[in-house]
TORKOL-4160 file (C-alpha; in steps of 0.2 Angstrom, whole numbers, padded with zeros to 4 digits, m for minus):
371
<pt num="1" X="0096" Y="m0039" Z="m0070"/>
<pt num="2" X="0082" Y="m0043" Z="m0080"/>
<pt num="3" X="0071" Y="m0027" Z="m0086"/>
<pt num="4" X="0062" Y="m0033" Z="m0100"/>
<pt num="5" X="0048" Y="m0033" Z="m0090"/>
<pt num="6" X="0033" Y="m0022" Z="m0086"/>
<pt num="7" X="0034" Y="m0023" Z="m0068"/>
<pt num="8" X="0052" Y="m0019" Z="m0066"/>
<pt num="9" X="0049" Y="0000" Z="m0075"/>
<pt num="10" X="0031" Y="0001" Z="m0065"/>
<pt num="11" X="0043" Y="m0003" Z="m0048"/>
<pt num="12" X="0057" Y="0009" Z="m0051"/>
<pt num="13" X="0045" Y="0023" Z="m0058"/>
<pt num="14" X="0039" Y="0026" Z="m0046"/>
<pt num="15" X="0049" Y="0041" Z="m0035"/>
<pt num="16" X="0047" Y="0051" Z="m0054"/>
<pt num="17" X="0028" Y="0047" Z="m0055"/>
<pt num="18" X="0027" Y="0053" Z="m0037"/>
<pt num="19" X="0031" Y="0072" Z="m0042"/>
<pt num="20" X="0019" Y="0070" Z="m0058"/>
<pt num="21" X="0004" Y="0068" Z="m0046"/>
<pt num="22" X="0010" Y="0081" Z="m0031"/>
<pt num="23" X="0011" Y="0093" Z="m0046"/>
<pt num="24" X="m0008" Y="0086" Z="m0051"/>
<pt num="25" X="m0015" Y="0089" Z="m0032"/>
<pt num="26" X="m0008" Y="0106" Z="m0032"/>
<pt num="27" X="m0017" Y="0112" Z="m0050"/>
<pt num="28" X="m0032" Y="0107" Z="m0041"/>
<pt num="29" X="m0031" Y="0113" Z="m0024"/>
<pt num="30" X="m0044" Y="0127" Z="m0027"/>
<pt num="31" X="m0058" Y="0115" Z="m0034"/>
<pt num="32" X="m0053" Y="0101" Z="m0019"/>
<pt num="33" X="m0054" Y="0113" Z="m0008"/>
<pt num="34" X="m0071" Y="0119" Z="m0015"/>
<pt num="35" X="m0079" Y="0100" Z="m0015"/>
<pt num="36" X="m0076" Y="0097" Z="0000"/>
<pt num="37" X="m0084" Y="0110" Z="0008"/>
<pt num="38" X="m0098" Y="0108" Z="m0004"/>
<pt num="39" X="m0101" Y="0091" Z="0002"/>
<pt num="40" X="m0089" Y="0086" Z="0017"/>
<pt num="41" X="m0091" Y="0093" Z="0038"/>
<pt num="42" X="m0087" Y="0085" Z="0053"/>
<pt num="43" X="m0102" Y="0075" Z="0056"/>
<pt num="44" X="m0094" Y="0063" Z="0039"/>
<pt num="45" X="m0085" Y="0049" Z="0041"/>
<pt num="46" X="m0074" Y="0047" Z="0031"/>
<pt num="47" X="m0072" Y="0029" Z="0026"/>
<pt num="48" X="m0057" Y="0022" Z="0013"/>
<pt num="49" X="m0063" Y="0010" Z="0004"/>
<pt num="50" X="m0055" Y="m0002" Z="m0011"/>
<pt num="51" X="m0051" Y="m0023" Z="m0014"/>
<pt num="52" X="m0035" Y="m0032" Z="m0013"/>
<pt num="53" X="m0020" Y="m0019" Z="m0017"/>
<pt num="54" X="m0031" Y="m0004" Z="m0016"/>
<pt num="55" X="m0041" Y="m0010" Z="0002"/>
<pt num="56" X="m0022" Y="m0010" Z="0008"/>
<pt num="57" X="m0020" Y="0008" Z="0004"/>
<pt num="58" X="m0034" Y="0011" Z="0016"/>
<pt num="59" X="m0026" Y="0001" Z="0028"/>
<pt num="60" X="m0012" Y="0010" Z="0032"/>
<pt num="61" X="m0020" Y="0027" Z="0029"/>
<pt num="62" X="m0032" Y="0026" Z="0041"/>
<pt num="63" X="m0017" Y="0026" Z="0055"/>
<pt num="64" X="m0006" Y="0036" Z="0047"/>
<pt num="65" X="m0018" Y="0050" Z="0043"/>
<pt num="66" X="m0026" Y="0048" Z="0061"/>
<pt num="67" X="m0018" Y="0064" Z="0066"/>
<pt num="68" X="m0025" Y="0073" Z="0053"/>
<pt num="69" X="m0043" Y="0066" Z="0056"/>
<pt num="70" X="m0049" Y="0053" Z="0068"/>
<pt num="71" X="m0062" Y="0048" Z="0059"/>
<pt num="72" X="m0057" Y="0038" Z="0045"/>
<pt num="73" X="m0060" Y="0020" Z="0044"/>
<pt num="74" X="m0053" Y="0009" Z="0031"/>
<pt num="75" X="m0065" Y="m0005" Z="0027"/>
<pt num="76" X="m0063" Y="m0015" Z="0010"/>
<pt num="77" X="m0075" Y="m0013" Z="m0006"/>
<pt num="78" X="m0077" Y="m0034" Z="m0003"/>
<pt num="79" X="m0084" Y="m0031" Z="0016"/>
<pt num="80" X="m0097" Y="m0016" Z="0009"/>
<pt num="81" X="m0105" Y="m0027" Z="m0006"/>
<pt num="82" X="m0108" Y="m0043" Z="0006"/>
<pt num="83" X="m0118" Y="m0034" Z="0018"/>
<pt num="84" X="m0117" Y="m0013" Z="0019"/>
<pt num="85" X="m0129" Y="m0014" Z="0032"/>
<pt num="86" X="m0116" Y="m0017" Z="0044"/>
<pt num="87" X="m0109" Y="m0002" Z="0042"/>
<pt num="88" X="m0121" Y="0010" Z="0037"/>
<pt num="89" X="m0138" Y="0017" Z="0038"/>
<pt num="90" X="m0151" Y="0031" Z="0034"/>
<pt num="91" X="m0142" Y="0041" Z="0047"/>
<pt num="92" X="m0126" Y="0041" Z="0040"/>
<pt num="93" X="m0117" Y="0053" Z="0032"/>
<pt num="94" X="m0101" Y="0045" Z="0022"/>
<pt num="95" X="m0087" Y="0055" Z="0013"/>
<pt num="96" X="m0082" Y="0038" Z="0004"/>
<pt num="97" X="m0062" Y="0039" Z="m0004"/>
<pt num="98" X="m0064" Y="0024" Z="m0016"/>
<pt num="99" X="m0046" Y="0019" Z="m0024"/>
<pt num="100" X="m0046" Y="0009" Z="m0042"/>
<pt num="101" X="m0031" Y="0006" Z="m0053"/>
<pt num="102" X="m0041" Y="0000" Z="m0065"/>
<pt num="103" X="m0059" Y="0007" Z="m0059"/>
<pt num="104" X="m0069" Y="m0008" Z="m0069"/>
<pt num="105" X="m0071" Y="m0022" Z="m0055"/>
<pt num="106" X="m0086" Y="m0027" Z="m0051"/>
<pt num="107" X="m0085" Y="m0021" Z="m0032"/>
<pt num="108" X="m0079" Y="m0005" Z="m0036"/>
<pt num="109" X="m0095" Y="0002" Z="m0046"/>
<pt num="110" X="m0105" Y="m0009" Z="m0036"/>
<pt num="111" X="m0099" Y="m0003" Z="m0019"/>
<pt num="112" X="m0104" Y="0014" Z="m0023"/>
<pt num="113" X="m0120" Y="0011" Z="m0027"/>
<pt num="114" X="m0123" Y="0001" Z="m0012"/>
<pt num="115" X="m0116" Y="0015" Z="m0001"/>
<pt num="116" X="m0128" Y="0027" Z="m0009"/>
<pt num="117" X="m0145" Y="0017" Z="m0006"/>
<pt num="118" X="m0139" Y="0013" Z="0012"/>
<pt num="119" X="m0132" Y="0028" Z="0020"/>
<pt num="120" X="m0140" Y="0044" Z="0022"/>
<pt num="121" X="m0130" Y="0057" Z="0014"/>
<pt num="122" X="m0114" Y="0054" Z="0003"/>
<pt num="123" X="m0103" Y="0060" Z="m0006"/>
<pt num="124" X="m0087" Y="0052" Z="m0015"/>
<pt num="125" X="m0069" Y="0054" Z="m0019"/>
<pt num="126" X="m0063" Y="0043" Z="m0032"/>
<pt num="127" X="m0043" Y="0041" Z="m0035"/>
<pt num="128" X="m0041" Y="0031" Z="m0052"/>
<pt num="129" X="m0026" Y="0028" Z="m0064"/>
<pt num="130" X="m0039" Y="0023" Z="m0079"/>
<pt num="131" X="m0046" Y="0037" Z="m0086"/>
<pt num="132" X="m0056" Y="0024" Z="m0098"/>
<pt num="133" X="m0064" Y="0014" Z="m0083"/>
<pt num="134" X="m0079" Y="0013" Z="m0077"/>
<pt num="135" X="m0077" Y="0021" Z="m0060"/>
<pt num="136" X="m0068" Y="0035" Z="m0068"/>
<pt num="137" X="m0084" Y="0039" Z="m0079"/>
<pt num="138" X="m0096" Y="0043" Z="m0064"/>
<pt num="139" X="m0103" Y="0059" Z="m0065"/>
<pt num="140" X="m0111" Y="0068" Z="m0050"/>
<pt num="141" X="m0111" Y="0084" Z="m0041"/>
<pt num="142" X="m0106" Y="0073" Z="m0026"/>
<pt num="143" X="m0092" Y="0064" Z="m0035"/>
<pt num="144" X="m0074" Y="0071" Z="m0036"/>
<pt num="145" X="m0062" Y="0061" Z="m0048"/>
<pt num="146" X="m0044" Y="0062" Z="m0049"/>
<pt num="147" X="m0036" Y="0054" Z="m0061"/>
<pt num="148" X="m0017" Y="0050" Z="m0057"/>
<pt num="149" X="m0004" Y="0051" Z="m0072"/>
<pt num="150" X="m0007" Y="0037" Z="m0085"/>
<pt num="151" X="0006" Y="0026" Z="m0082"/>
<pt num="152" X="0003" Y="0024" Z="m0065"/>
<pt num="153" X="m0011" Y="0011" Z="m0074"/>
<pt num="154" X="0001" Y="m0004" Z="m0072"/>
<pt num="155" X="m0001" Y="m0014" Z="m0088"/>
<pt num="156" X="0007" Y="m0030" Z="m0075"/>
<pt num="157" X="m0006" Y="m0041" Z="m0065"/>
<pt num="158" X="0005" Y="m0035" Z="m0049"/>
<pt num="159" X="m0002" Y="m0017" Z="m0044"/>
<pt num="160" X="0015" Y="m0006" Z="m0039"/>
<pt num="161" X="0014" Y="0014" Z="m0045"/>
<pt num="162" X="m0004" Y="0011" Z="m0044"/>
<pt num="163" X="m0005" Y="0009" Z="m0026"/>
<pt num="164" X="0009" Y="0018" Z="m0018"/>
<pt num="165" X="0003" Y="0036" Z="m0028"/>
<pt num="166" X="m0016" Y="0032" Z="m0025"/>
<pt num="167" X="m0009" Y="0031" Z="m0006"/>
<pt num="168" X="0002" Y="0048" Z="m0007"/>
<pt num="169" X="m0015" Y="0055" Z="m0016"/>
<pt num="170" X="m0026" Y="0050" Z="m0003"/>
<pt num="171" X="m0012" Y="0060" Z="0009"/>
<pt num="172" X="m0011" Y="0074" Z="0000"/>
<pt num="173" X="m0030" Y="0077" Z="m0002"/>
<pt num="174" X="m0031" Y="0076" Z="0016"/>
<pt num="175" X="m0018" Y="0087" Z="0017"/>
<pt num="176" X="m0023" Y="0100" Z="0003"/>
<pt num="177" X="m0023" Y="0116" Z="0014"/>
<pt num="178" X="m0005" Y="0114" Z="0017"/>
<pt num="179" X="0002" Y="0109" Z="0000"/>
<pt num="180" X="0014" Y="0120" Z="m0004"/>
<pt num="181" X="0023" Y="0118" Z="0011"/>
<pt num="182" X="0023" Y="0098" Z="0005"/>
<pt num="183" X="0034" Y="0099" Z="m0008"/>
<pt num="184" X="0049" Y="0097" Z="m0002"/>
<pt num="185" X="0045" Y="0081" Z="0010"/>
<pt num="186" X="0037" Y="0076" Z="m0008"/>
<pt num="187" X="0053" Y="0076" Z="m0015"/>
<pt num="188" X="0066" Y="0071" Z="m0004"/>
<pt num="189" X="0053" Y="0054" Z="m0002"/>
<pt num="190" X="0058" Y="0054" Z="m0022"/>
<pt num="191" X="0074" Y="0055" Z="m0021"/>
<pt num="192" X="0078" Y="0044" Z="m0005"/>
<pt num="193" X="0068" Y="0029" Z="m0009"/>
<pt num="194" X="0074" Y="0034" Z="m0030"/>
<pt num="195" X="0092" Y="0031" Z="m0023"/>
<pt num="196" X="0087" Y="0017" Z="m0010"/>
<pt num="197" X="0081" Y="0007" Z="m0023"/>
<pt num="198" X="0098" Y="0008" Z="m0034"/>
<pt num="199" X="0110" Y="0006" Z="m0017"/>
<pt num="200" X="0100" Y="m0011" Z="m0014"/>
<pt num="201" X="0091" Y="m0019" Z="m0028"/>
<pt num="202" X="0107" Y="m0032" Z="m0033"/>
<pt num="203" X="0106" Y="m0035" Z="m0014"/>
<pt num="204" X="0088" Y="m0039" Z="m0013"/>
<pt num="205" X="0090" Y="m0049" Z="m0028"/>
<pt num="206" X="0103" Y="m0060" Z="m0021"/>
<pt num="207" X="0092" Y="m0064" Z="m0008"/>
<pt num="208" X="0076" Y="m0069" Z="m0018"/>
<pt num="209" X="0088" Y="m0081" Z="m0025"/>
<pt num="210" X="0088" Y="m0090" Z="m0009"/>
<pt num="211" X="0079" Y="m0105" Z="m0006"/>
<pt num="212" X="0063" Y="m0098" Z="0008"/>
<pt num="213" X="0047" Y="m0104" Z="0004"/>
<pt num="214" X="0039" Y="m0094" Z="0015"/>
<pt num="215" X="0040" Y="m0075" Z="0021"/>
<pt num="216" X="0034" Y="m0065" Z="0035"/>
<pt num="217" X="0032" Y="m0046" Z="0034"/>
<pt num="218" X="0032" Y="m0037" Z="0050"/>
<pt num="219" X="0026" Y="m0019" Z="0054"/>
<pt num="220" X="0020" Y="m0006" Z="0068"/>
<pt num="221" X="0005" Y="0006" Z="0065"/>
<pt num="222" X="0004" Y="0012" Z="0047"/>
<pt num="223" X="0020" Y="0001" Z="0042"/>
<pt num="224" X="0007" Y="m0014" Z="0047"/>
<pt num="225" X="m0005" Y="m0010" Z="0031"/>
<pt num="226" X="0012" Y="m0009" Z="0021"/>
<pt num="227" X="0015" Y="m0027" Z="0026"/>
<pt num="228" X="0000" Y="m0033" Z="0023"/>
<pt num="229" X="0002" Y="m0025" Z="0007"/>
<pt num="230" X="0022" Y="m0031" Z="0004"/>
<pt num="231" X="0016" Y="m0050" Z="0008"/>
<pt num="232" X="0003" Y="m0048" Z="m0005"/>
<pt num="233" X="0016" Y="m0042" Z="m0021"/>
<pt num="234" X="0029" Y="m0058" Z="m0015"/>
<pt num="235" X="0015" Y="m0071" Z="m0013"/>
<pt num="236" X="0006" Y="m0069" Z="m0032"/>
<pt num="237" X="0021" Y="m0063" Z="m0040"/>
<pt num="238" X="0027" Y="m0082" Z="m0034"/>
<pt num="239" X="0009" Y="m0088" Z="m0039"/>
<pt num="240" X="0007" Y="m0091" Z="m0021"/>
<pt num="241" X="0022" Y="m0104" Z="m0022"/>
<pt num="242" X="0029" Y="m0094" Z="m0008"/>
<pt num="243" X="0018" Y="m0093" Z="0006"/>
<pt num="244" X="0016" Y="m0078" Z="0014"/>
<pt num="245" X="0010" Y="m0069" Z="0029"/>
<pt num="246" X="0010" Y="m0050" Z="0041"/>
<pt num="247" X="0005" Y="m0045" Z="0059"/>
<pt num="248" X="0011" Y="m0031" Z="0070"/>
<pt num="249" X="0029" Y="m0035" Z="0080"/>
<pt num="250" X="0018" Y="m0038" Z="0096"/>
<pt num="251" X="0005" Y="m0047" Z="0088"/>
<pt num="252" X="0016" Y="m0057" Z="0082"/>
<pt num="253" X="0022" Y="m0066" Z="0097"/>
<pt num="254" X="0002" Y="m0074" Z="0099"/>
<pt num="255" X="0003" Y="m0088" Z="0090"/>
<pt num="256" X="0010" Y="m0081" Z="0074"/>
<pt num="257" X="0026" Y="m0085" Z="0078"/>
<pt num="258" X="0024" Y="m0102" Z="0074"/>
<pt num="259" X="0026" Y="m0099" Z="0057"/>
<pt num="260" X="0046" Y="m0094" Z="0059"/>
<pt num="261" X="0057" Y="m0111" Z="0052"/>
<pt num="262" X="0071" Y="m0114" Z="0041"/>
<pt num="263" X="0064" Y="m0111" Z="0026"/>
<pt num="264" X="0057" Y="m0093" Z="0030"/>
<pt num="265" X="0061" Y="m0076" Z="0024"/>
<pt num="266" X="0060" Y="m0062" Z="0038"/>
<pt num="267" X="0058" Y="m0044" Z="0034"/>
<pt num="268" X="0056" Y="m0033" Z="0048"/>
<pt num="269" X="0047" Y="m0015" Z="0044"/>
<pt num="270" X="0054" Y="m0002" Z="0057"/>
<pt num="271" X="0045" Y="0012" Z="0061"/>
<pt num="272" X="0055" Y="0028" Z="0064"/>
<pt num="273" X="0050" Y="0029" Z="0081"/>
<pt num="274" X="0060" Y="0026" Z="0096"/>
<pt num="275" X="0048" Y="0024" Z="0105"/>
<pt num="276" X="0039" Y="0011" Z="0094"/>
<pt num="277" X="0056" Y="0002" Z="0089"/>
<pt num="278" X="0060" Y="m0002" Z="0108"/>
<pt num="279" X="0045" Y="m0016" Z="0104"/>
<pt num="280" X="0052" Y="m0021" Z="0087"/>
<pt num="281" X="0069" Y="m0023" Z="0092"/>
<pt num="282" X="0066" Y="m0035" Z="0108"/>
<pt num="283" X="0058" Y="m0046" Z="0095"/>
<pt num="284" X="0068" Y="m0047" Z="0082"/>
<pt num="285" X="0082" Y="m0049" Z="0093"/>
<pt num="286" X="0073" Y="m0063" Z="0101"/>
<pt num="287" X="0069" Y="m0073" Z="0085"/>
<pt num="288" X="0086" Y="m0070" Z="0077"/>
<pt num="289" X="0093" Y="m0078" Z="0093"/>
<pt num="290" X="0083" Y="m0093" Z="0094"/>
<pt num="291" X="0080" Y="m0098" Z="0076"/>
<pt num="292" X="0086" Y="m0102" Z="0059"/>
<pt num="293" X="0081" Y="m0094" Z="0045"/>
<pt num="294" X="0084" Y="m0091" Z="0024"/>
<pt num="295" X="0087" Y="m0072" Z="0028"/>
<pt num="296" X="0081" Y="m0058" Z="0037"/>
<pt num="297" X="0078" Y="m0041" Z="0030"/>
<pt num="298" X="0079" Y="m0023" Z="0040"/>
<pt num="299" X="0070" Y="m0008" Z="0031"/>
<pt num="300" X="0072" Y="0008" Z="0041"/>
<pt num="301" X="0075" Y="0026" Z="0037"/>
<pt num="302" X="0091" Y="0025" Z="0048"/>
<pt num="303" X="0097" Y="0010" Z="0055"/>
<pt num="304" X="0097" Y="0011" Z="0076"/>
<pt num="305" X="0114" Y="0011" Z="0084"/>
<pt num="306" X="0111" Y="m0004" Z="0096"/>
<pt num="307" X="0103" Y="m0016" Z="0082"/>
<pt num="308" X="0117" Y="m0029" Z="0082"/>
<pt num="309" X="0125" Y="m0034" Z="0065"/>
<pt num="310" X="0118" Y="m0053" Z="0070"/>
<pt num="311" X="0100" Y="m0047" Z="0068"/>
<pt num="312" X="0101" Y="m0046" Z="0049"/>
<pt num="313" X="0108" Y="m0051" Z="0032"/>
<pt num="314" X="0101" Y="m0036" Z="0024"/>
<pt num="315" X="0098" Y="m0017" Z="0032"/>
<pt num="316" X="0091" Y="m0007" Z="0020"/>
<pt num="317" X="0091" Y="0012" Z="0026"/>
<pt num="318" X="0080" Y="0026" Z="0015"/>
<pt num="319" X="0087" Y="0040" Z="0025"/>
<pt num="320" X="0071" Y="0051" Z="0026"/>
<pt num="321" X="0071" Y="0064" Z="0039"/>
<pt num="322" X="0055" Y="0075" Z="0045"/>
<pt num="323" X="0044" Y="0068" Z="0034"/>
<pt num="324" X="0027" Y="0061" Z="0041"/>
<pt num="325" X="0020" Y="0044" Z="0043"/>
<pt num="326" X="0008" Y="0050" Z="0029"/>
<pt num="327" X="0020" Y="0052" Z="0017"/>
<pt num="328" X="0037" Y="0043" Z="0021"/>
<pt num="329" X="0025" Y="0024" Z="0025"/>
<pt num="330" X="0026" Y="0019" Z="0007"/>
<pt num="331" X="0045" Y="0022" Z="0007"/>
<pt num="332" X="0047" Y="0005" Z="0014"/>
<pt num="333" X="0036" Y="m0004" Z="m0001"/>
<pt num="334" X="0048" Y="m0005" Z="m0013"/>
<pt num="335" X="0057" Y="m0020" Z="m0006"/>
<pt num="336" X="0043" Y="m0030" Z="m0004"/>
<pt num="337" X="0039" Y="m0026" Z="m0024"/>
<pt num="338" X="0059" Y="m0030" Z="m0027"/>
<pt num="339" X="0056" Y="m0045" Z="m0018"/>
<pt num="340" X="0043" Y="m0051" Z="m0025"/>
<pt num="341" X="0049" Y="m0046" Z="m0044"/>
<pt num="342" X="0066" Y="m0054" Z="m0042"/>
<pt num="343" X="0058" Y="m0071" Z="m0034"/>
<pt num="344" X="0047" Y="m0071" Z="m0048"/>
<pt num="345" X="0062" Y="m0073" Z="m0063"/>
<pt num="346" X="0071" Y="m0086" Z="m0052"/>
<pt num="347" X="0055" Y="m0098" Z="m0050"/>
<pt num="348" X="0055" Y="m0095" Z="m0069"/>
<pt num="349" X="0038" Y="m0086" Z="m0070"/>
<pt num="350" X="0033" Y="m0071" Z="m0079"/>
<pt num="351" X="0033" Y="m0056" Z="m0066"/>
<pt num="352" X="0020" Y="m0047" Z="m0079"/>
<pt num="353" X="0008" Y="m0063" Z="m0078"/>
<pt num="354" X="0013" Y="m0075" Z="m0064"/>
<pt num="355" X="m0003" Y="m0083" Z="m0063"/>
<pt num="356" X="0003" Y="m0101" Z="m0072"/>
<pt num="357" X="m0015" Y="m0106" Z="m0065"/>
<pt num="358" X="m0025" Y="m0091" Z="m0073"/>
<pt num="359" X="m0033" Y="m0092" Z="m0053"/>
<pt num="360" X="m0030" Y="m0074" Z="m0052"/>
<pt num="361" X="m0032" Y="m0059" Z="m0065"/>
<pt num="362" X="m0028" Y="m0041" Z="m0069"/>
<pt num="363" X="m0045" Y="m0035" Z="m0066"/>
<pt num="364" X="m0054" Y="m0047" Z="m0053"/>
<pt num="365" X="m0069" Y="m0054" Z="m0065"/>
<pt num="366" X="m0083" Y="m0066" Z="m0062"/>
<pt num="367" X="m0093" Y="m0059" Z="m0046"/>
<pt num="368" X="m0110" Y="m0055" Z="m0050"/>
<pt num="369" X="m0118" Y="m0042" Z="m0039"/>
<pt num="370" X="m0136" Y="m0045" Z="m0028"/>
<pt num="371" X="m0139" Y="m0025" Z="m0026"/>
């Protein structure tokens, strides 16, 4: 294995860095609890909000928190600059969640400023692993900023402890007047996906060697936003050399499908649902019946007893047990970041700076703001 690099300690840091910032959210239950009512009621929406990386965290929050709160929306930093019109107007009142690992793109500052002279009322709660950045240096008494622990400020281009603590953040946050009670589905997420990652990593090593140029990540109500995030970390840690795409299991079969040849990589997102997995199972037994492929990839938290040992080269099983979709969805991320990592060395690249190109960049520069 190759660990020289940045992103291999920002990938398998991450079940110890999860604990750091459960302890963090829990110093400060008192004064969360005090903002919000301050400056959040029912009327709010509350609207998750980021670009790339961190618009994916919203993604799957805004499903996997739904039984919390029904009114959340995830809608990208990158849709709000273009025209906030859209989505809001003097009678609006926005409890905006923006998520920044480094809190200095132009998007990030400028999409709070934008939501602020459309909307009626706001306030703001921003999660940020740079205490230096921009976003992080707001002041307001509308403005709550949590800083996560400083190393979750990957140094790598590829964001990994950044966005799946911003996402357990976000989770807890929502979940703030139960915290205590979290602990323990905080630490067995740890020490599953801790232990997960050492059961399979030579595994999903083996299988980035193989020849796939592209890849399809496959996923079901919040697991969806994990794909779409999971496809993001293979495709630029490949400087887009591997192809890559996500949908829902069922969405998939409408023309999607097309995409499944030879040369593809299939990892398959379970949700621990049975009820969901009835779905996923019809599907990928149906494509592992009628197709060639490089290799296909299970992730679940246990794998089902009638998923045929034909249906997959790899199963990788986390092994959580009663813990939430708001919590135990970024379980399955770290094979995507694996993937992606391990891909990365055998195409010869630089995980920590994979863009050979220069077309893509740490902190997104360039775009100039018409606000």
């Amino acid at each position: 294995m190759t660990q020289e690099f940045h992103t291999y300690k920002e990938i398998l840091q991450q079940p110890r860095v999860w604990g750091k910032a459960y302890e963090i959210i829990l110093s400060r239950k008192a004064e969360i609890l005090a903002f919000l009512k301050a400056n959040f009621d029912k009327d709010y929406t509350i609207v998750l909000t980021g670009a790339g990386t961190s618009a994916y965290i919203g993604d799957a929050l805004e499903l996997a928190l739904s039984r919390i709160n029904r009114g959340i929306r995830s809608i990208a930093t990158t849709d709000i600059i273009t025209d906030p019109g859209i989505y809001f107007d003097s009678e609006s009142k926005v409890l905006l969640v923006s998520f920044a690992r480094s809190g200095n793109s132009p998007e990030s500052v400028g999409t709070v400023k934008a939501v602020e002279k459309a909307a009626g009322k706001v306030a703001h709660i921003f999660i940020t692993c740079n205490e230096d950045g921009e976003l992080a240096r707001m002041k307001g008494d509308n403005i709550l900023t949590i800083l996560l622990p400083p190393e979750t400020n990957d140094i790598s281009l590829a964001m990994t402890s950044s966005y799946s603590t911003m996402l357990l953040v976000c989770s807890m946050i929502a979940r703030i007047g139960h915290i205590e009670e979290d602990r323990a589905s905080i630490g067995q997420l740890s020490s599953c996906v801790e232990a997960a990652m050492a059961k399979y990593e030579k595994d999903l090593c083996d299988i980035a060697g193989r020849d796939f140029r592209r890849a399809i990540f496959l996923g079901s109500g919040p697991l969806k936003g994990v794909a779409e995030e999971s496809r993001l970390k293979l495709q630029e840690l490949t400087d887009g050399a591997v192809m890559c795409t996500f949908d829902s299991f069922l969405g998939f079969r409408h023309g999607p499908k097309a995409l499944v040849k030879s040369d593809a990589l299939l990892v398959y997102l379970l949700s621990s649902n049975p009820d969901v997995q009835r779905y996923e199972l019809d599907l990928i037994r149906q494509i592992q019946s009628s197709n060639e492929v490089k290799a296909s990839i299970i992730v679940c938290q246990e794998k089902p007893a009638q998923l045929e040992r034909t249906c997959y080269d790899l199963c990788v099983e986390i092994g959580l047990t009663d813990v939430e979709d708001y919590y135990a969805c970024v379980s399955h991320i770290f094979v995507g970041q694996l993937l992606g990592y391990f891909k990365s060395i055998a195409m010869g690249l630089c995980p920590d700076s994979p863009s050979v190109s220069g077309n893509i960049s740490r902190v997104v520069e360039g775009v100039k703001l018409y606000i």
